[in-house]
C-alpha positions as CSV (number, residue, x, y, z in Angstrom):
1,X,-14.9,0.1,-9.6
2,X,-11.3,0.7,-8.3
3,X,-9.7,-2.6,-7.3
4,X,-7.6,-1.0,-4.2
5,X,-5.3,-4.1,-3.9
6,X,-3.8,-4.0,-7.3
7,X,0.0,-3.3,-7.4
8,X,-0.3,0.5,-7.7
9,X,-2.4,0.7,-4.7
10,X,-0.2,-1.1,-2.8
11,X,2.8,0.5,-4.1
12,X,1.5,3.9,-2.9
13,X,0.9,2.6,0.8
14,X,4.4,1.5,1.0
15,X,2.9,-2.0,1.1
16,X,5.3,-3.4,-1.6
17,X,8.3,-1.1,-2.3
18,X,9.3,0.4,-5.3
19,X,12.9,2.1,-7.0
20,X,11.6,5.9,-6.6
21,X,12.2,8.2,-8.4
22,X,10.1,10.9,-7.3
23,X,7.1,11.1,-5.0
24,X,4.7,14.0,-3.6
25,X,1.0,14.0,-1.8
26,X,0.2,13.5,-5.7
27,X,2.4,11.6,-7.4
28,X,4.3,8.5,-7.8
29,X,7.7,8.2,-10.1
30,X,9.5,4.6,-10.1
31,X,11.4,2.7,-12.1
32,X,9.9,-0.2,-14.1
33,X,10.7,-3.8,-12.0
34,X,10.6,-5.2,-16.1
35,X,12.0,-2.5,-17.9
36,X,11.6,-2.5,-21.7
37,X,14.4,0.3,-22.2
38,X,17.2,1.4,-20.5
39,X,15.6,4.0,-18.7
40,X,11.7,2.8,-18.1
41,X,10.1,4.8,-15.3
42,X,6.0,4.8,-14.3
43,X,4.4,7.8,-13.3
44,X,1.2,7.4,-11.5
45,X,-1.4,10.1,-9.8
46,X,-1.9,9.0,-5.9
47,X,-5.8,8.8,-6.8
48,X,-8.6,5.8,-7.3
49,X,-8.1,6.2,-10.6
50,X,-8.5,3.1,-13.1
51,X,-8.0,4.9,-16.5
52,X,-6.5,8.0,-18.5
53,X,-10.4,8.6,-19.3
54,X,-11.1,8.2,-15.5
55,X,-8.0,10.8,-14.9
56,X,-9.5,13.7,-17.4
57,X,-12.5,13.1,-16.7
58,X,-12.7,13.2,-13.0
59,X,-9.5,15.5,-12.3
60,X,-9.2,19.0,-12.4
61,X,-7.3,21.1,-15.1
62,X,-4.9,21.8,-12.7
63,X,-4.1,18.1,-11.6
64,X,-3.7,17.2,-15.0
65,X,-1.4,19.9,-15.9
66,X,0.7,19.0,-12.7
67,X,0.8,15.3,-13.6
68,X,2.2,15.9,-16.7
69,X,4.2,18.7,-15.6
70,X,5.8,16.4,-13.2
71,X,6.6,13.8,-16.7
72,X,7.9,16.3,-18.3
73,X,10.8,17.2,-15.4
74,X,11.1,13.4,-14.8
75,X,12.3,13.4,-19.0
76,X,14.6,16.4,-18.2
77,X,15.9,14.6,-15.5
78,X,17.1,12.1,-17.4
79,X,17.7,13.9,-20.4
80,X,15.3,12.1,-22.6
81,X,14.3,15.7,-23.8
82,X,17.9,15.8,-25.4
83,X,17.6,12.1,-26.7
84,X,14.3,10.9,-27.3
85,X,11.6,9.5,-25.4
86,X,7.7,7.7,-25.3
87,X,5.3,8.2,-23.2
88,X,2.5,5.4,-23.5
89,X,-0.5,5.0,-21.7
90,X,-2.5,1.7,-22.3
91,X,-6.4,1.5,-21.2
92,X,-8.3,-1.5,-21.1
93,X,-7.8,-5.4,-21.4
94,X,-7.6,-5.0,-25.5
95,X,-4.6,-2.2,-24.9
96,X,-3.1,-4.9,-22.8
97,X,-3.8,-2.6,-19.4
98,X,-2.4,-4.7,-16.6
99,X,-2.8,-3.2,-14.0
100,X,-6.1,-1.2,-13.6
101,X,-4.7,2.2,-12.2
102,X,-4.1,5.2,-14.1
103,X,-0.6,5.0,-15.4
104,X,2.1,6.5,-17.8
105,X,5.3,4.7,-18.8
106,X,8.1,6.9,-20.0
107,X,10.6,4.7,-21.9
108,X,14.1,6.3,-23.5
109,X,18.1,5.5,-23.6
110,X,17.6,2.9,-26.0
């Protein structure tokens, strides 16, 4: 079950701010408050969504291509398409998840 006062959550109802980046009706793009890189930015979908299993599995094709759609220009943004980039995703307390919403972490400048 979706835990709606974790950070994320609270982050998207402008409970607790947040260093945007980008934000839509869908998504969320903000820099990382304990950034491990000189450019570390989380990308999140504006959905009760707990997992990148929960995202594919409950979203439509389309969402998911626009999610990652949006990555990708948040990369070319920062030109981590010229330099180099990773894009990790951790699920569950043995990945070290900590906080249980669907999110992407896009680290690069190092």
């Amino acid at each position: 079950m979706y835990d709606q006062n974790n950070i994320f959550a609270k982050i998207i109802r402008k409970e607790i701010p947040c260093d945007k980046i980008f934000e839509d009706d869908k998504v969320l793009f903000f820099n990382d408050i304990n950034p491990k890189a000189n450019i570390h930015v989380l990308g999140i979908p504006k959905a009760e969504v707990i997992s990148f299993s929960d995202f594919i599995t409950m979203f439509s094709e389309s969402d998911i291509k626009y999610f990652f759609q949006k990555i990708s220009e948040i990369i070319k943004k920062f030109k981590l398409d010229k330099t180099g980039y990773r894009l990790i995703t951790n699920e569950g307390k043995d990945a070290n998840q900590e906080v249980p919403h669907f999110h992407v972490h896009i680290l690069g400048g190092n």
